[in-house]
C-alpha positions, 0 to 999 in steps of 0.5 A: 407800929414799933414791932412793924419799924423794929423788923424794917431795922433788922433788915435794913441792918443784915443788909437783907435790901439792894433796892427797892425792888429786892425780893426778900428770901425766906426760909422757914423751917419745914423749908430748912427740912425739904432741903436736907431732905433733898441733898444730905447724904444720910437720905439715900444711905437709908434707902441702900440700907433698906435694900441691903436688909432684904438681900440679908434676910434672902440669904439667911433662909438659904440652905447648903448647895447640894455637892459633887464628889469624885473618889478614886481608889488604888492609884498605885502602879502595880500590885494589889494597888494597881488602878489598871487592875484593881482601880475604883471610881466613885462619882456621888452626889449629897447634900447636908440636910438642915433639921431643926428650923435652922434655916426659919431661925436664922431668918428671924435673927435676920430679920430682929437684926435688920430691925435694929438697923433701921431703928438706928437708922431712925435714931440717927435721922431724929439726931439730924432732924434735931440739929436742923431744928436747934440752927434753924432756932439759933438763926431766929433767936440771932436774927432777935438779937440784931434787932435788940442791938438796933433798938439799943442803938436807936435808944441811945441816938434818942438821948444823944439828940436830947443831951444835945438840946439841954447842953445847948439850953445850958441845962446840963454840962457838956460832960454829958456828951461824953458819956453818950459817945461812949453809949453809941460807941457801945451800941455799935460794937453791939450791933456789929456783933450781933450781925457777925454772930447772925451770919456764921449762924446762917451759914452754920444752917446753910452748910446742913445741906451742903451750900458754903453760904446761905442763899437765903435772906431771913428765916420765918418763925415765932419765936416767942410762940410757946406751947407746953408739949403736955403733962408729965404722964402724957409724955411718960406714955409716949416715951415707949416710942423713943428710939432709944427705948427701941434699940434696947427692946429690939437689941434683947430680941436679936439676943433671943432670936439667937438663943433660939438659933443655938438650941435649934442647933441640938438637932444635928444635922443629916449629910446625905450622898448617894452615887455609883462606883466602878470596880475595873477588876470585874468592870462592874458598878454598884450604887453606893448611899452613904450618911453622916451625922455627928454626935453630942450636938445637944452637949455642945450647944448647950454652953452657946444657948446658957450664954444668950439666956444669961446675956438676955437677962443682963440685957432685960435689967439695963433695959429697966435701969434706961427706962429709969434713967430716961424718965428722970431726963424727961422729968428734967427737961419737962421741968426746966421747959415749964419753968422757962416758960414761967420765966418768959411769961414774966417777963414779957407780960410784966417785966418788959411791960413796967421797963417800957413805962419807966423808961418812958417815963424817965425820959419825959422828966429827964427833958424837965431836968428832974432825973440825971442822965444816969438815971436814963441810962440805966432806965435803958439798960433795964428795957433792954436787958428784959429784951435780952432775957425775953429772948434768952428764954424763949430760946432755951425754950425752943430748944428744950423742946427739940430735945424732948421732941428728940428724946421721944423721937417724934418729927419736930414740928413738921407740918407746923411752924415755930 
């Protein structure tokens, strides 16, 4: 019955109810998703990124255009070099001929190249994912907020009218009353807070996808619903998959696939041309075939080739040192996620549990004159505070868990709700 009083206070407090008749809009968080989803613009980037790596990959594969020449020989005016007499035209066509799989090679970099891209692509929309997930949690934990301060102006409404009962019997002095003014005053400042923080919260989520003002009322959630993502080497097996784990491998591949394509450029290429030439003199024509090819192509690409082996291996050794370094980030956020729910779990199944006690307790023998007002007040602050601390771990929870989520590049709670 508190929790159900509780929840009507928190949106009678966001002014969440014009009437009876209102209708309360809610949002929960595969909802906060659909509508970025439906409105950012890193969505259809992606979608032109896509297209953009199949045009790359047509374009790799393709070879140089064939070729028109036209040679013209003796253009003088007189003498040996006279055209009208001794002139020669030559009209050939040709074409480089690529040996070596040139072409298959570059089509693979292509192709290692684009994947690079998309798993960037991938890293960014995890990026984004993960912020929609830590504003959605920053408005539940908000929205918790602004019913703690509501209790904690209820609270102290409860004392007010029983310090007002013992002043009137002459039980206490009006001194008292101060004190309680000074409590109420507090608690309005603190709910007044409370709801400021709750709103630019709200608006912060809202502007994910594009609205200057949320159009929502309350976002749905449990907050206080933790799950332990697993052990240690459960999620260690999982890492593989990072995005960041990816771009390393895929980065090492687009190195290899180059070093591939720079030894395959040992093999020289062939330009091969054939045609006819007129001879004016004899106002004849011959067939002409010509070929080229340069030399020492292997010496020359064996600098480029030596460069990828020796930035394939530099490439290979910091993939190592990340792997190690993620580990340890994982090991730090596991840790840090298990003991938040330590923390939480004391809380809220003895601390909060004992405050509630005292606290009634308190103020039953205060009403007998057997604790002072002090001893109330601070009795209060006690419950209040262990609320306070409730939700400050379950938060830092939640968002340890988007930031494992993040690191593992899974896709936050899509499909479940917090």
């Amino acid at each position: 019955m508190r929790f159900v009083l509780l929840c009507l206070l928190i949106m009678a407090s966001a002014g969440l109810y014009a009437d009876d008749e209102a209708v309360v809009q809610r949002l929960d968080l595969n909802q906060a998703y659909d509508l970025v989803e439906n409105s950012h613009p890193y969505f259809p980037s992606r979608v032109f990124a896509q297209e953009a790596t199949v045009l790359v990959e047509r374009q790799a594969v393709m070879t140089p255009l064939p070729y028109v020449k036209v040679e013209v020989e003796n253009l003088g005016e007189q003498g040996d070099y006279a055209f009208r007499q001794h002139g020669e035209i030559t009209l050939s066509v040709g074409k480089v001929l690529e040996l070596g799989d040139k072409a298959l090679q570059r089509k693979a970099l292509a192709s290692e190249r684009n994947a690079l891209q998309m798993n960037e692509q991938h890293r960014v929309g995890a990026e984004l994912y993960a912020e929609v997930a830590r504003r959605f949690v920053q408005v539940l934990s908000d929205q918790q907020r602004v019913g703690i301060a509501i209790e904690k102006r209820v609270l102290a409404m409860r004392v007010a009218k029983v310090v007002d009962q013992r002043i009137k019997a002459g039980k206490t002095s009006s001194a008292e009353q101060h004190q309680i003014n000074i409590m109420q005053s507090r608690a309005r400042l603190d709910l007044l807070q409370a709801e400021q923080n709750l709103a630019i919260s709200r608006t912060r989520l809202a502007a994910l996808w594009g609205d200057t003002e949320a159009k929502f009322d309350v976002v749905s959630g449990d907050l206080f619903a933790l799950a332990m993502h697993g052990t240690y080497e459960e999620l260690i097996e999982e890492l593989k998959n990072s995005p960041i784990v990816k771009k390393r491998l895929l980065e090492a591949a687009v190195i290899r696939a180059r070093g591939k394509l720079e030894r395959g450029k040992r093999v020289p290429d062939v330009e091969l041309a054939a045609g006819i030439r007129y001879l004016r003199d004899s106002h004849s024509g011959a067939l002409n075939l010509s070929l080229s090819m340069p030399i020492g192509s292997g010496a020359r690409a064996k600098p480029a080739e030596r460069e990828q082996q020796l930035l394939l291996q530099s490439e290979e050794l910091n993939t190592l040192q990340l792997q190690q370094d993620l580990k340890f980030r994982l090991y730090q956020l596991w840790m840090e996620q298990k003991q938040t729910k330590v923390e939480f779990d004391t809380l809220n199944q003895h601390i909060l549990v004992e405050s509630e006690n005292v606290l009634a307790e308190v103020e039953r023998f205060y009403v007998q004159g057997r604790y002072s007002l002090k001893e109330l007040i601070f009795a209060q602050q006690a419950l209040v505070e262990a609320r306070e601390e409730r939700l400050v771990a379950a938060t830092a929870y939640q968002l340890l868990k988007i930031d494992i989520e993040q690191l593992m590049g899974r896709s936050f709670f899509r499909g479940e709700q917090l």
